[in-house]
C-alpha positions in Angstrom: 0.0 0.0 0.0 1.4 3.2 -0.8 1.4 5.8 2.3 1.2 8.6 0.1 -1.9 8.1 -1.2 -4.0 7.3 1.8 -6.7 10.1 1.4 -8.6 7.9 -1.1 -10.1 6.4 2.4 -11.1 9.3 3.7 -15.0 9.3 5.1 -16.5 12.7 3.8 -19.4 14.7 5.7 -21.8 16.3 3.3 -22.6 19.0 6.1 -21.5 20.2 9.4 -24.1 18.4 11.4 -26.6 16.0 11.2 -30.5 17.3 9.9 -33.7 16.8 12.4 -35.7 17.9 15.5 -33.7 16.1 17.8 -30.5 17.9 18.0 -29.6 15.8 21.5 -30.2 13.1 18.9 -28.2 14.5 16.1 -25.6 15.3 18.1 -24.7 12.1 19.5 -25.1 10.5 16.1 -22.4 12.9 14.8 -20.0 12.3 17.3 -20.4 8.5 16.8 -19.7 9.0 13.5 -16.6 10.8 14.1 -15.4 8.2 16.3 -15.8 5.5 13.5 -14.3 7.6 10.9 -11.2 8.0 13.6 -11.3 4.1 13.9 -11.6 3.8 9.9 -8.3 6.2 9.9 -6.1 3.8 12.7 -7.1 0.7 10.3 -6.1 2.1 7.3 -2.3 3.6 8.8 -2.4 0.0 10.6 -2.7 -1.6 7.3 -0.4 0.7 5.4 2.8 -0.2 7.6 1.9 -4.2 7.8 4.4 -6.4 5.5 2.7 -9.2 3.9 4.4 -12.4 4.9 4.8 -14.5 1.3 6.9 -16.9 -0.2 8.6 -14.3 -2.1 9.6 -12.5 1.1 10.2 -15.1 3.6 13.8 -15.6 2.9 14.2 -11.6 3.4 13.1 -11.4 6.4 14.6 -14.3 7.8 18.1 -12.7 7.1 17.3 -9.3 8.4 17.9 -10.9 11.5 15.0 -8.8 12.9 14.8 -8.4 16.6 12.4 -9.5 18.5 10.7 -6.0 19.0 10.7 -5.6 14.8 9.3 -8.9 14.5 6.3 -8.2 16.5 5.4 -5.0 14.9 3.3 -7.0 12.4 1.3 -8.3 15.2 1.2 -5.0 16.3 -0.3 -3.4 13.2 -3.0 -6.3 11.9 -3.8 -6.4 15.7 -5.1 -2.6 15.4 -6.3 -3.0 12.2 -8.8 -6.3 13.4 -9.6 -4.0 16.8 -10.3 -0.5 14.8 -12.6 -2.4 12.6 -14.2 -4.5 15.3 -14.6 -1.5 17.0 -16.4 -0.1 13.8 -19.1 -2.8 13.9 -19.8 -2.0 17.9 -20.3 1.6 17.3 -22.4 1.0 14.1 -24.2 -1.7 16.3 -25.0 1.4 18.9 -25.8 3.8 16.1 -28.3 1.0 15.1 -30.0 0.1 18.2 -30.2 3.5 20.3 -30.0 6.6 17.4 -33.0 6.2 15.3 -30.8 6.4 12.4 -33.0 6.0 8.8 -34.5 3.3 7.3 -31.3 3.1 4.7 -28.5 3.9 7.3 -29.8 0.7 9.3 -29.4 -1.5 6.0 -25.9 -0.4 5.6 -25.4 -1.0 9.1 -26.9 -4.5 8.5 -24.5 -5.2 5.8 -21.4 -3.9 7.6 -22.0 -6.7 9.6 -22.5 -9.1 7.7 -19.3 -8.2 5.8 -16.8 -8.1 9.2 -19.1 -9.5 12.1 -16.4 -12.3 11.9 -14.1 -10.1 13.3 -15.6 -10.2 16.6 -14.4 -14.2 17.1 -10.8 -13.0 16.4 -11.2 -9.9 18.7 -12.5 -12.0 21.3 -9.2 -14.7 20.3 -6.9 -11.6 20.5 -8.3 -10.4 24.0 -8.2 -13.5 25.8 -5.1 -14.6 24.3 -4.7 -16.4 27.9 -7.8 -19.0 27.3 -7.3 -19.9 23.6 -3.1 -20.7 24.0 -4.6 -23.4 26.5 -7.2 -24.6 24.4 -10.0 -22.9 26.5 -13.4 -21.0 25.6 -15.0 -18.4 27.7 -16.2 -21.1 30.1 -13.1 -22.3 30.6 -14.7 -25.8 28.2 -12.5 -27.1 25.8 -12.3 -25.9 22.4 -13.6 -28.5 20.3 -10.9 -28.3 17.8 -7.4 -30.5 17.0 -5.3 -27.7 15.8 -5.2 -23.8 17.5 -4.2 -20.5 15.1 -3.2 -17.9 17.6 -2.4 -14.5 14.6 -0.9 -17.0 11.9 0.0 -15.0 8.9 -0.8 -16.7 5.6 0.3 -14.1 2.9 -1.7 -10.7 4.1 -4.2 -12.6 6.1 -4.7 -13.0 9.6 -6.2 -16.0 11.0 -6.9 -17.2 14.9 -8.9 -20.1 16.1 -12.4 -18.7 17.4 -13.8 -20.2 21.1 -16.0 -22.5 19.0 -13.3 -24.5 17.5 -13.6 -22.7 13.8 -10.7 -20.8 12.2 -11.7 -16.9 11.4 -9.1 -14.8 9.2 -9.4 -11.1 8.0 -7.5 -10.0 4.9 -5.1 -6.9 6.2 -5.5 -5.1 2.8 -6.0 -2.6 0.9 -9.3 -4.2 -0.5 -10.7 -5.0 3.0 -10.5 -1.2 3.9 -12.3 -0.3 0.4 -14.8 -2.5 1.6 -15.5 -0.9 4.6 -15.0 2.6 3.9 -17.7 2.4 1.3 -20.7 0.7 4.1 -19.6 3.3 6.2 -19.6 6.6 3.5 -23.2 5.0 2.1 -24.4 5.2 6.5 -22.9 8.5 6.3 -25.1 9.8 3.3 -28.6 8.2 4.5 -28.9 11.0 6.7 -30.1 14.3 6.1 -26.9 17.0 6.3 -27.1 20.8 7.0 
C-alpha cells in the first residue's frame, strides 16, 4: 500500500451536522460517527505499515535478522487493524440500536455486519489470548478443535482459532479497507446534512 496516497479512504461529511428535531439526537449520532471515521483512519495507517508475509519475502526477512521488537510489529499493526474495525461494527451496532438512524443507514449497518461480524471471534481470540493458548473458551470448556491458530500470517491474512473450535481470518489489505469505507460513506449519506 502506498502511504502517500491514503486520502482515497477518507469518510466525507456532506454537512457540518446531522438534519432533524432532535438535536440531543443528532448530536450524539455525529459524534459516533466521528469516532468511527477515527477508527476507519487507525485501520487504514495499521494496514499501510503491515508487511505481507509471502513466499517471495520469507527468505528476506529471515536474514534481516529482525529483533524480536521488529518482528512483533506485524502483530502490532493487523492487531489494530482487526480491533479498529471490530470496533467499527460495535459503534455501528449502537448507532443501530439507540439513534434512530434512517431506514437506509440501518441496511448499511446491517450489511457492515455481515461483511466483518467475523471479526468479533478474532477480537475475542486476541483479548483472551490467555484461554485460547490453552485450548480454553470463555467457560473455561474445551475448544472443540485439534489444531489452535493464535495470529498466523498466511500471505496478508490474519487468522486465529475462534472459542468454537472454527478458524476466522481477516484480509489486512487494501481491498478490506475499500470495503469498509464504502458501508460506512453510504451510513454517512442516509442521513439528512445541513
Amino acid at each position: 500500500m502506498n502511504p502517500n496516497n491514503l486520502s482515497r479512504f477518507d469518510l466525507n461529511f456532506p454537512g457540518n451536522w446531522i438534519a432533524g428535531d432532535d438535536r440531543d439526537l443528532a448530536f450524539e449520532t455525529f459524534q459516533l460517527l466521528k469516532i468511527v471515521k477515527d477508527q476507519l483512519l487507525r485501520a487504514v495507517v495499521s494496514c499501510s505499515l503491515f508487511q505481507p508475509i509471502s513466499e517471495k519475502n520469507i527468505r528476506k526477512r529471515l536474514d534481516e535478522h529482525l529483533s524480536e521488537y521488529e518482528a512483533c510489529l506485524n502483530s502490532i499493526y493487523a492487531t489494530t487493524f482487526v480491533l479498529s474495525l471490530d470496533t467499527i461494527a460495535k459503534l455501528l451496532h449502537t448507532l443501530r440500536r439507540n439513534l434512530e438512524p434512517p431506514t437506509q443507514a440501518r441496511d448499511f449497518v446491517d450489511r457492515y455486519q455481515e461483511q466483518f461480524g467475523q471479526l468479533k471471534y478474532i477480537r475475542d481470540s486476541i483479548m483472551h489470548i490467555e484461554d485460547r493458548g490453552r485450548g480454553k473458551d470463555r467457560n473455561q470448556e474445551n475448544i472443540p478443535a485439534s489444531f489452535f491458530v493464535l495470529g498466523v500470517y498466511v500471505e496478508n491474512r490474519y487468522e486465529f482459532t475462534g472459542e468454537d473450535g472454527n478458524r476466522y481470518s481477516v484480509e489486512i489489505s487494501e481491498n478490506t479497507l475499500l470495503a469498509a469505507r464504502k458501508v460506512i460513506q453510504d451510513i454517512i449519506n442516509a442521513y439528512k446534512w445541513e
